[in-house]
LOPA-974240 format. One record per residue (C-alpha): residue in three letters; x, y, z; residue number from 1. Coordinates in steps of 0.5 Angstrom, whole numbers, plus 2048, in hexadecimal, padded with zeros to 3 digits. Layout:
% LOPA-974240
> ALA,X,Y,Z,NUM
...
This chain:
% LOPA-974240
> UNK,87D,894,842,1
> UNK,87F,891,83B,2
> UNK,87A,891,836,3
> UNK,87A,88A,831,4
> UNK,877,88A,82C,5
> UNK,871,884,82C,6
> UNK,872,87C,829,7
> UNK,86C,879,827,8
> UNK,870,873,824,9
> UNK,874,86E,826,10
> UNK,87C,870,826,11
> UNK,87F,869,823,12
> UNK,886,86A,826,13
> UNK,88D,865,825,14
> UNK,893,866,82A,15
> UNK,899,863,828,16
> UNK,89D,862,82D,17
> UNK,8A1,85D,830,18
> UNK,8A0,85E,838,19
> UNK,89A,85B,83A,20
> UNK,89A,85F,841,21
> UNK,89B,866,83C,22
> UNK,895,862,838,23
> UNK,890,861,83D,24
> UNK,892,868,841,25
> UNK,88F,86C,839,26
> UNK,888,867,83A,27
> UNK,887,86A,841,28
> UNK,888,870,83F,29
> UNK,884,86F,838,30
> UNK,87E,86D,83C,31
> UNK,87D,872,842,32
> UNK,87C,877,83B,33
> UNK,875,878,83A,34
> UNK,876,875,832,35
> UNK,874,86E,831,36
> UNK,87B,86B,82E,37
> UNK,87D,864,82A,38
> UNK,884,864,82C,39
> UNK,888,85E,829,40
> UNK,88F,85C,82B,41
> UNK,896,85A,828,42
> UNK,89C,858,82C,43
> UNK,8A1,85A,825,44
> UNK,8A1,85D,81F,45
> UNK,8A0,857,81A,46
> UNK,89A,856,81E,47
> UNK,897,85E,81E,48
> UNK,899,85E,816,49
> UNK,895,858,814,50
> UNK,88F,85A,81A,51
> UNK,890,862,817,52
> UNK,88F,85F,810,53
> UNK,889,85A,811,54
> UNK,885,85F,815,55
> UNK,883,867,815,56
> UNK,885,86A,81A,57
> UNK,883,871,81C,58
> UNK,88A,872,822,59
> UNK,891,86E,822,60
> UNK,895,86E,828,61
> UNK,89B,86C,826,62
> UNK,8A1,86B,82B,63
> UNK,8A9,86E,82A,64
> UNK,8AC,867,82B,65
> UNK,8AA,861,829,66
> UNK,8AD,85A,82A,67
> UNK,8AE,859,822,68
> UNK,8AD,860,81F,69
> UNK,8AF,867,81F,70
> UNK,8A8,86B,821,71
> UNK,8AA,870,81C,72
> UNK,8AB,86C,817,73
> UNK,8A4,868,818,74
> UNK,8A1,86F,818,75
> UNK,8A4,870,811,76
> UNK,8A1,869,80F,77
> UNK,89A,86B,812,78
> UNK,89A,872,80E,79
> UNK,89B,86E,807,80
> UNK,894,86A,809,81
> UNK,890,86E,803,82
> UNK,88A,86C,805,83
> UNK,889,86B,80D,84
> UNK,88A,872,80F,85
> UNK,88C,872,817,86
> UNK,88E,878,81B,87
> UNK,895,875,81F,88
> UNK,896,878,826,89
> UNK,89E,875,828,90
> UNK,89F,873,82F,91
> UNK,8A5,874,832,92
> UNK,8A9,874,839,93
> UNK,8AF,878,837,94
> UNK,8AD,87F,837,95
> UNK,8B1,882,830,96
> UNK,8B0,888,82C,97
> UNK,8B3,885,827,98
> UNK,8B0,87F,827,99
> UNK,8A9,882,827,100
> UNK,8AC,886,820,101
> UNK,8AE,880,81D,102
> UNK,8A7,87C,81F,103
> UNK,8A2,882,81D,104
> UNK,8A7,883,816,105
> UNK,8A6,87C,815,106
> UNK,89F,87C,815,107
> UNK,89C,87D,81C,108
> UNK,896,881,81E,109
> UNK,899,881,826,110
> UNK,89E,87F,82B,111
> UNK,89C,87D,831,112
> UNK,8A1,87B,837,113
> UNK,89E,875,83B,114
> UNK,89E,877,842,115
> UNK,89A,87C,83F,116
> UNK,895,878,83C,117
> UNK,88D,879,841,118
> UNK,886,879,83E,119
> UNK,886,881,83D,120
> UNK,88D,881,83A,121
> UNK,88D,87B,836,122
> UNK,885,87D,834,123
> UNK,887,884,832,124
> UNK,88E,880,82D,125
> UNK,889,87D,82A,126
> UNK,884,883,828,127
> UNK,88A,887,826,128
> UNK,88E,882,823,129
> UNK,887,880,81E,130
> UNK,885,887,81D,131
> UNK,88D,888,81A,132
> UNK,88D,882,816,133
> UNK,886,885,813,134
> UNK,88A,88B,812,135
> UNK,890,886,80E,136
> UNK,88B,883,80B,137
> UNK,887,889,808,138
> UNK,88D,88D,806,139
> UNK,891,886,803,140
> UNK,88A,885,7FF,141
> UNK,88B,88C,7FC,142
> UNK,892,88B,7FB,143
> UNK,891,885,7F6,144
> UNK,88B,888,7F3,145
> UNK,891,88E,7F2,146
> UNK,895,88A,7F0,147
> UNK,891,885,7EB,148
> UNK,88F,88B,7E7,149
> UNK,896,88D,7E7,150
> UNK,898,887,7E4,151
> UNK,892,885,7E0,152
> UNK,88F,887,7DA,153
> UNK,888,88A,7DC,154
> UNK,884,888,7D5,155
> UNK,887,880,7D5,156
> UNK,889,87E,7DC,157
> UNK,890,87C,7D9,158
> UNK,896,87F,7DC,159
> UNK,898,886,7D8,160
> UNK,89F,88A,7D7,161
> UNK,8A1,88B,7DD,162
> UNK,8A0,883,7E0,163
> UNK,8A2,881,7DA,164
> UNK,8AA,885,7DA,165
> UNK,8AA,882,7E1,166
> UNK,8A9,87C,7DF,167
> UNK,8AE,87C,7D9,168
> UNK,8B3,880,7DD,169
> UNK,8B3,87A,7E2,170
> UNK,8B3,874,7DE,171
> UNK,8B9,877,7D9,172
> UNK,8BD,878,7E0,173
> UNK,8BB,871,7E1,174
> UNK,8BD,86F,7DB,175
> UNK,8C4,873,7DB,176
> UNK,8C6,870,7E2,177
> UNK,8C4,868,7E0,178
> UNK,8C7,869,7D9,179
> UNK,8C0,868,7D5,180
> UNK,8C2,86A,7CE,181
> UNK,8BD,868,7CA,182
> UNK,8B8,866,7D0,183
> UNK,8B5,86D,7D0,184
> UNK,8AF,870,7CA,185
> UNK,8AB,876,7C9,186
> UNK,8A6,877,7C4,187
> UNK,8A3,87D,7C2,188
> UNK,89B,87D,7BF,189
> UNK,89A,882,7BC,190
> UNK,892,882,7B8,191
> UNK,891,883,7B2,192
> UNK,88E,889,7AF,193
> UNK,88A,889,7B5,194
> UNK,889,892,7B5,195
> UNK,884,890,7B0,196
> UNK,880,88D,7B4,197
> UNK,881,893,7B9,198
> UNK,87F,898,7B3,199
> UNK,87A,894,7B0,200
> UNK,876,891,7B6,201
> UNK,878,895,7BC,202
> UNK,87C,894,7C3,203
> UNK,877,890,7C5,204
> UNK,877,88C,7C0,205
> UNK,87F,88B,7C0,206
> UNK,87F,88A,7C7,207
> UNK,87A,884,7C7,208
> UNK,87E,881,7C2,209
> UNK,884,882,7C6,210
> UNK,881,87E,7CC,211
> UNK,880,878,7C8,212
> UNK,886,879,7C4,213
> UNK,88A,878,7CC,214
> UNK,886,872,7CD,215
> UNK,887,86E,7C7,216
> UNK,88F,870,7C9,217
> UNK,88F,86D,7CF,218
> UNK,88C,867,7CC,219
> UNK,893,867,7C8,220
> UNK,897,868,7CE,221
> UNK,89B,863,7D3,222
> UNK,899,864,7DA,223
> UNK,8A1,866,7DC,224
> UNK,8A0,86B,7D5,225
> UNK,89F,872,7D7,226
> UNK,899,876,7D3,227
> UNK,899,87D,7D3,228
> UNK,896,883,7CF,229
> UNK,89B,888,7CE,230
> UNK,895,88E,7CD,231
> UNK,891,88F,7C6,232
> UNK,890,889,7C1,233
> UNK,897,887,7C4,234
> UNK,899,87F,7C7,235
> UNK,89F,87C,7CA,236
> UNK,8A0,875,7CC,237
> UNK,8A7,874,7D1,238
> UNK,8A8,86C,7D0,239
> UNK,8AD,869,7D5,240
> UNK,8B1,862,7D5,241
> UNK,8B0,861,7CE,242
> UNK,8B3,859,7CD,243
> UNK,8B5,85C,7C6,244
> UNK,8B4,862,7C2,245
> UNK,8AF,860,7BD,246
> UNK,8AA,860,7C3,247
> UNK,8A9,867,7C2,248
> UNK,8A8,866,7BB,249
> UNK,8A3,860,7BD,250
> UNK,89F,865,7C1,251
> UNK,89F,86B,7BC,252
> UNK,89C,866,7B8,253
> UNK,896,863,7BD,254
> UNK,895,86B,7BD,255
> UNK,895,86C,7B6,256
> UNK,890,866,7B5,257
> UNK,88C,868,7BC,258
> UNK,88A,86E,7B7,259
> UNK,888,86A,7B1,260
> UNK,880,869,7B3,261
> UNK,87D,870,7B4,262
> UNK,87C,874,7BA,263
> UNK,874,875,7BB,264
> UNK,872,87C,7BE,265
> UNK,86C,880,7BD,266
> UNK,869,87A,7B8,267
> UNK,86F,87C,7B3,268
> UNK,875,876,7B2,269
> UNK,87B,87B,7B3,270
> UNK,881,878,7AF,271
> UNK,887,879,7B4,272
> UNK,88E,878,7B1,273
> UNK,895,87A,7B5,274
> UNK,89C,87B,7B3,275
> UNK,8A0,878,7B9,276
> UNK,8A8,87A,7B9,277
> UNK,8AC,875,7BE,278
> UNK,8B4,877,7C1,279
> UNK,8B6,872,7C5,280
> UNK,8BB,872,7CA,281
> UNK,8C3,872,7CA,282
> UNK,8C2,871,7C2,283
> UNK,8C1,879,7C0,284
> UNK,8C0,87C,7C7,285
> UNK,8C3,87B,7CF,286
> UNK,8BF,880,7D3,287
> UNK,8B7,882,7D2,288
> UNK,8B7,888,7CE,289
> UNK,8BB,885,7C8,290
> UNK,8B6,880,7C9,291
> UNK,8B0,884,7C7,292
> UNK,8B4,887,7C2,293
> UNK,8B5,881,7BF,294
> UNK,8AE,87E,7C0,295
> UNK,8AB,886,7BC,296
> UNK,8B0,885,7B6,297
> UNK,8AE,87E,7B6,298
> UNK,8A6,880,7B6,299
> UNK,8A8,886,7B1,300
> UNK,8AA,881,7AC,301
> UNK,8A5,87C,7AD,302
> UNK,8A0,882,7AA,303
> UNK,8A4,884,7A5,304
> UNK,8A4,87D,7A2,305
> UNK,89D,87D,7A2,306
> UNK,89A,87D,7AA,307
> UNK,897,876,7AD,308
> UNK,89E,873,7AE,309
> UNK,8A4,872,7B3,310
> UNK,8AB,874,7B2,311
> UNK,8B1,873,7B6,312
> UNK,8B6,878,7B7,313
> UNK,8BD,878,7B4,314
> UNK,8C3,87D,7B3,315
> UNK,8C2,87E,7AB,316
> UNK,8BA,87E,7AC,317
> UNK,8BB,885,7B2,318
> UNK,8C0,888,7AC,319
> UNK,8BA,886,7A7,320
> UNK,8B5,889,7AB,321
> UNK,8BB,88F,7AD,322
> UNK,8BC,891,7A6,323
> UNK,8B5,890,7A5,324
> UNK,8B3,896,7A9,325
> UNK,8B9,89A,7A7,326
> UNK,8B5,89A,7A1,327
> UNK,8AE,89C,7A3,328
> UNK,8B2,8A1,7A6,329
> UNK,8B4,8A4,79F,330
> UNK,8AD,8A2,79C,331
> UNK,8A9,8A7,79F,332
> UNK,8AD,8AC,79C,333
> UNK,8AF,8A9,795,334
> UNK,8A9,8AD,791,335
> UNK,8AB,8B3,794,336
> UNK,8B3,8B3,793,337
> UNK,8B1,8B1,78C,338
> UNK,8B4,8AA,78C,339
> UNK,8AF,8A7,789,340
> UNK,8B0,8A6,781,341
> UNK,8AC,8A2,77D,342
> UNK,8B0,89E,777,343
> UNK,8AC,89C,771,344
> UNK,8AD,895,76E,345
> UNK,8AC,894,766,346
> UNK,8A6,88E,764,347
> UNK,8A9,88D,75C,348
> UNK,8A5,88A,757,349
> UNK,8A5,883,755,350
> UNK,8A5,883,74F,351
> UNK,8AA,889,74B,352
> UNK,8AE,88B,751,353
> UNK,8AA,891,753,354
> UNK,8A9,895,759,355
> UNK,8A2,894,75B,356
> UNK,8A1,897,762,357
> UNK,8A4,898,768,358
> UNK,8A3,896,76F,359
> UNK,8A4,89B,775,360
> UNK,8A8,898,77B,361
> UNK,8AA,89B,782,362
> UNK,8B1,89B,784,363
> UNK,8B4,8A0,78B,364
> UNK,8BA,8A2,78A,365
> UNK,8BC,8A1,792,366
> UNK,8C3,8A5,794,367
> UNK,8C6,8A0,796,368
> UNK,8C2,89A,793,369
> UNK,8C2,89B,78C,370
> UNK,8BD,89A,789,371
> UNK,8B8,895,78C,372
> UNK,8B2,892,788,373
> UNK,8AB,892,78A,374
> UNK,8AB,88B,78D,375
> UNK,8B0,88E,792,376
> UNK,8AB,894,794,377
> UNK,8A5,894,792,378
> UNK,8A2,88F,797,379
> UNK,8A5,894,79D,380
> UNK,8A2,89A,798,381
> UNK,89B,896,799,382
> UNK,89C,895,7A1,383
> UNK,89E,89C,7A2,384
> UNK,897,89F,79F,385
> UNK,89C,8A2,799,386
> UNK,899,89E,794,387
> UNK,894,8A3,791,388
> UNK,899,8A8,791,389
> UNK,89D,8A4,78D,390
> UNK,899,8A2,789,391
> UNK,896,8A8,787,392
> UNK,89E,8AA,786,393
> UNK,89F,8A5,781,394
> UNK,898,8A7,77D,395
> UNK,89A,8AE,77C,396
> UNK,8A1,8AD,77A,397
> UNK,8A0,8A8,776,398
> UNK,89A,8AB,772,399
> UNK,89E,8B1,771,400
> UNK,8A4,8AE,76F,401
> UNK,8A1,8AB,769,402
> UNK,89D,8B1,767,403
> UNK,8A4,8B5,768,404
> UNK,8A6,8B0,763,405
> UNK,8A0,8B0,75E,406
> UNK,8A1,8B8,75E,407
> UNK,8A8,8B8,75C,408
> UNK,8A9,8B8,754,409
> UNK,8AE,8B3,752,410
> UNK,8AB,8AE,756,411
> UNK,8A7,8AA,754,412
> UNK,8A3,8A6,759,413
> UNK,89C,8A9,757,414
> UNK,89A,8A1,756,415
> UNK,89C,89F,75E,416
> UNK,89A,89F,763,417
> UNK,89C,89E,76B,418
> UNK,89A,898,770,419
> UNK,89A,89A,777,420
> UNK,898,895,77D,421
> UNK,893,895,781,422
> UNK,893,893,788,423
> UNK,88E,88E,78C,424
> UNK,88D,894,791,425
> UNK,88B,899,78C,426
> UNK,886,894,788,427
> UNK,883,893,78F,428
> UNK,884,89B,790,429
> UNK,87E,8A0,78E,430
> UNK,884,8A5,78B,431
> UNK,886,8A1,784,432
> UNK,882,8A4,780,433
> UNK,883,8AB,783,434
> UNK,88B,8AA,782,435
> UNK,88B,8A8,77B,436
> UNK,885,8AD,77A,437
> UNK,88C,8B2,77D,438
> UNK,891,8AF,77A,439
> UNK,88E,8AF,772,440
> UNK,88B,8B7,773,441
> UNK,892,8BA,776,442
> UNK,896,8B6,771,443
> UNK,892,8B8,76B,444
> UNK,892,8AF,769,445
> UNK,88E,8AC,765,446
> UNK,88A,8A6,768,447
> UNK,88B,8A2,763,448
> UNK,893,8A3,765,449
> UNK,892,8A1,76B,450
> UNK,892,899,76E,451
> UNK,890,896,774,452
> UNK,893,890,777,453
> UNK,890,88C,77C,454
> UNK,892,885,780,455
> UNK,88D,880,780,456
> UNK,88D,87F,787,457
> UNK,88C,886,787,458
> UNK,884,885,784,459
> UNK,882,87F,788,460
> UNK,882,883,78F,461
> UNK,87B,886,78D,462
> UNK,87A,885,786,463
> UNK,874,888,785,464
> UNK,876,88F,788,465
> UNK,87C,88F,783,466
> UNK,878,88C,77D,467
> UNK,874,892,77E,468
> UNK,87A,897,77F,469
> UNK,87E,893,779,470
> UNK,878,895,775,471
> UNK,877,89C,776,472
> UNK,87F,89C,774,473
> UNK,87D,899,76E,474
> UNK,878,89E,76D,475
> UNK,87F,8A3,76D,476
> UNK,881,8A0,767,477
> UNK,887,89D,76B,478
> UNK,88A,896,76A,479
> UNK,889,891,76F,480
> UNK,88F,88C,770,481
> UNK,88F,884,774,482
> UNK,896,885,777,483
> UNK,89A,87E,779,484
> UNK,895,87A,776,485
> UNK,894,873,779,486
> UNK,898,874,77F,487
> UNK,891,877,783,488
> UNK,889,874,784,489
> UNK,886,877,77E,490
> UNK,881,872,77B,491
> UNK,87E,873,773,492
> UNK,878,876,777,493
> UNK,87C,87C,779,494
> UNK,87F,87D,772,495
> UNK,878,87D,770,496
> UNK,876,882,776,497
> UNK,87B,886,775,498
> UNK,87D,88B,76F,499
> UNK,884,888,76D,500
> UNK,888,88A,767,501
> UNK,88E,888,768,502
> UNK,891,881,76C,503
> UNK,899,881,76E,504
> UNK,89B,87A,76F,505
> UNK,89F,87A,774,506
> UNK,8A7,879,774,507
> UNK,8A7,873,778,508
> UNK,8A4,86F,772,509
> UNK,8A9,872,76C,510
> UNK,8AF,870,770,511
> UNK,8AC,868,770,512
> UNK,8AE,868,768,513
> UNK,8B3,863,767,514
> UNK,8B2,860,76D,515
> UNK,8AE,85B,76C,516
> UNK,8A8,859,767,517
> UNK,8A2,85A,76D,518
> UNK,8A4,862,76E,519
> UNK,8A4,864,767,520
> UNK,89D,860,766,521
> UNK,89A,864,76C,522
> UNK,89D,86A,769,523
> UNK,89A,869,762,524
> UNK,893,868,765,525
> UNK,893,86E,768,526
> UNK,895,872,762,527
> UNK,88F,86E,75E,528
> UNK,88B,86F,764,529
> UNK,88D,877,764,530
> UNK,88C,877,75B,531
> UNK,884,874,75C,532
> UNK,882,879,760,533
> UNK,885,87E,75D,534
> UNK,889,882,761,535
> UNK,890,885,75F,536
> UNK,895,880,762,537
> UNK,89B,883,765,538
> UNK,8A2,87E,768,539
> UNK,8A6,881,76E,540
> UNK,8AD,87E,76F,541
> UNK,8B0,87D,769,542
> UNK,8B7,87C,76A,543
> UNK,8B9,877,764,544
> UNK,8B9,878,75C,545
> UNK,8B5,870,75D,546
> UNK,8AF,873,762,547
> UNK,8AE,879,75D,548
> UNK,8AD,873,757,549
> UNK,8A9,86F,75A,550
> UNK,8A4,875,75E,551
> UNK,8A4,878,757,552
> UNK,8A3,871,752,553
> UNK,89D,870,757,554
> UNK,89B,877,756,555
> UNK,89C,87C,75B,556
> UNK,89B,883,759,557
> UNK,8A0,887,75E,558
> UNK,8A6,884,762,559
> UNK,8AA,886,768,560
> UNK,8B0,885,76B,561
> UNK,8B8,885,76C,562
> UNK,8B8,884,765,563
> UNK,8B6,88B,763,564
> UNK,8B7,88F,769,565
> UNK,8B8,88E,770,566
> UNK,8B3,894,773,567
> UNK,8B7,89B,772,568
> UNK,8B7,8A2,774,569
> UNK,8B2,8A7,770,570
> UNK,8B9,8AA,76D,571
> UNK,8BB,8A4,76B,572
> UNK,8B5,8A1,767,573
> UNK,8B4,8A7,764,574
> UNK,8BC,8A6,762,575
> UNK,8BB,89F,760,576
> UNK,8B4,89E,75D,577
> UNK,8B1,8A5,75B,578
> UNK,8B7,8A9,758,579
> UNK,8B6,8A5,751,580
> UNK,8B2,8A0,74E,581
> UNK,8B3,89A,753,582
> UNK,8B3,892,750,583
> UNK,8B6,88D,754,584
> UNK,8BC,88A,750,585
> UNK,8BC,891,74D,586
> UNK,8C5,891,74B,587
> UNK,8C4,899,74F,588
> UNK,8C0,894,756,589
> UNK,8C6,88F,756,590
């Protein structure tokens, strides 16, 4: 004796069938079962549709043949309700396997044959049905919660790489097939500086801070624009149907002022900034790999040109960028292979001509380059962590050659001494001191030989942690020099707290002489400025006999520029300046 399980609810069951005989022959058969059943009937698809949507069902009994529908494809239909889930039993007079297959392939629980149809087999169809469509259930559950974390990124909810690259393999495929040059975008978000946040406060911390960095994202997006995080601090927008290609430009930048306004966590404000590097399809790339490339160099230059910006990608800025690794690359290894050398440019006295200094100035000898100037590499030095090292390099070199020079008899160079520059980040370091305590002790040099030159822009990132490390230099008895004054933020209060000696007036005001009345008055207040406090006053650039009259009728002490020397090798300054009794204008100089 068959054993079925026990309901103790009403079944609510719909039959669609178009035979009113075959109809009423399933009530018979439904109300002999001892369940209590609310059966609902309809003559055709359309009908059974609209019933199945207004109504839960718990059982559909759906008939092969109907009057203006194909039975499998209303099961197809019914199958796609995401929100009344029924368990379907198709109804048939054929007896077919392969209709059977194409019935339980389509998304039946049973097939029944209608001559088969009594209490107990009908009953029984309806408890295997119910008990399979559970089993659907919980296995499709499991499987979209599978595929939700296959897809989606578990600490924002946005989708991840993997949603992401399909996503993007898709709409370039659309793309290509429909001609949608200009159509298709991606911006690649990459956040700046945030492994600080990490070292600083911890993985939690970033990870919150990740969170609500998604959040404010989304709030920046189109709903047809895809946001994904591709892993780490990492974002990506795929924008399509673009009416013009200023719109990725537009949302770049409702992204980048999104993040103007603090991000408030652990009752800190947090400024978050991003660089955004855009690739737009059909104008650098025309499939998804070479998208993203284009997309990273892009991101890649917007750090470079300072971070919290957008950059589209172009041909010459991919070999910009290629020839800009390609120097990294050779960088690394520059000290070590001996390429770094540094030149010396000669600082001459204003008024008789004669050599007053020298100031130290790197160049790297690249194999294939030339000879690059520091503007070129110093910036990727310092992004590499390899500016310590160079600078530490350039202090003991420097020192060193001028005491060679002071210990050589017939030169005469007891009077001179040596300028050599200072970074930001060695001001902000702790190793300044001992680096210049090296550098003096190894090479023998008096203090008083040595000058320091510091940008303004360098004092006012912590101005009383670098008035206390100036004053203990000081204390050396070294000389402290304002390097491209009037270019930076320093005030007369940072002049006061910090123990200057000289001030270098910046080239870009000698080169104003001559060309107009207003440059040349704002030139002739800084020198009076620099004269009544009493420091040594120094004008870099000098190009032309009239900017060297001029800085010298003013008064300025020391002059620098193309006009002396360009900067040189140690042997040829030697050569130039130090073998004989230098005076610009001398007969032997000219």
């Amino acid at each position: 004796m068959l054993n079925l399980p026990v309901q103790t609810s009403t079944l609510d069951i719909l039959i669609i069938d178009d035979d009113e005989l075959d109809r009423r022959s399933v009530i018979r058969a439904m109300k002999q079962v001892p369940v209590s059943v609310n059966i609902v009937e309809a003559s055709n698809a359309l009908d059974g549709l609209l019933k199945a949507k207004a109504t839960a069902f718990d059982v559909i009994l759906l008939d092969y043949r109907l009057p203006d529908r194909d039975g499998i494809e209303v099961l197809k239909s019914l199958r796609l309700d995401k929100i009344h889930h029924a368990a379907i039993i198709m109804l048939t007079h054929q007896e077919d396997v392969t209709l059977a297959e194409q019935a339980i392939e389509a998304g039946a629980q049973d097939f029944l044959l209608k001559e088969e149809v009594n209490a107990r087999r009908l009953l029984r169809a309806v408890h295997q049905a119910r008990h399979r469509h559970k089993l659907e259930t919980e296995l499709n559950r499991s499987y979209d919660q599978l595929r939700d974390l296959a897809e989606h990124d578990a600490l924002t909810g946005l989708a991840n790489r993997y949603d992401f690259e399909r996503a993007l393999e898709f709409a370039v495929c659309r793309a290509k097939r429909e001609n949608l040059h200009g159509k298709l975008a991606v911006l690649l978000l990459d956040l700046d500086r945030f492994k600080n946040v990490n070292d600083t406060y911890g993985h939690a911390v970033g990870d919150q801070l990740l969170i609500k960095v998604a959040r404010r994202l989304g709030t920046t997006t189109r709903g047809s624009d895809l946001l994904a995080r591709l892993g780490g601090d990492e974002f990506v927008v795929l924008v399509q149907d673009m009416d013009r290609v200023d719109h990725a430009i537009l949302l770049a930048t409702r992204i980048v002022e999104a993040f103007k306004k603090p991000i408030l966590l652990e009752g800190l404000e947090w400024d978050v900034t991003m660089s955004i590097g855009i690739a737009v399809f059909g104008s650098c790339a025309n499939d998804a790999t070479e998208l993203m490339k284009c997309a990273d160099i892009a991101m890649y230059r917007a750090k470079q040109e300072g971070r919290n910006q957008s950059h589209f990608y172009s041909d010459q800025l991919h070999q910009a960028v290629r020839h800009r690794m390609y120097l990294e690359r050779d960088l690394r290894h520059a000290l070590k292979n001996d390429q770094l050398k540094v030149y010396y440019q000669a600082k001459v006295h204003a008024l008789d001509g004669r050599l007053g200094g020298m100031e130290a100035l790197l160049r790297w000898h690249h194999p294939q380059e030339g000879v690059l100037a520091p503007g070129t590499f110093l910036p990727m030095a310092e992004e590499l962590g390899l500016m310590f090292e160079i600078d530490q390099w350039v202090m003991r070199t420097a020192c060193a050659q001028l005491q060679q020079w002071r210990s050589t008899p017939h030169l005469n160079v007891q009077h001179l001494s040596v300028a050599v520059n200072v970074s930001a980040i060695q001001l902000q370091g702790d190793n300044l001191l001992s680096t210049v305590d090296e550098a003096l002790a190894t090479s023998g040099l008096d203090p008083r030989c040595l000058e320091l030159e510091i940008t303004e822009n360098a004092l006012i990132r912590d101005p009383e942690h670098v008035a206390s490390i100036l004053l203990k230099l000081a204390a050396r008895k070294l000389k402290l020099s304002l390097d491209d004054f009037g270019t930076g933020y320093s005030s007369f209060g940072h002049l006061k707290l910090f123990p200057i000696h000289i001030l270098k007036i910046d080239q870009s005001f000698v080169a104003g002489i001559g060309r107009g009345a207003s440059q040349e008055r704002l030139l002739a207040a800084m020198i009076a400025f620099a004269k009544t406090l009493e420091l040594t006053l120094v004008a870099e650039g000098v190009e032309t006999a009239e900017q060297a009259r001029f800085c010298t009728d003013r008064g300025c002490e020391l002059l620098q520029g193309y006009y002396y020397s360009r900067p040189i090798s140690a042997e040829q300054f030697e050569i130039n300046f130090l073998s004989g009794t230098y005076r610009h204008g001398a007969d032997e100089q000219q």
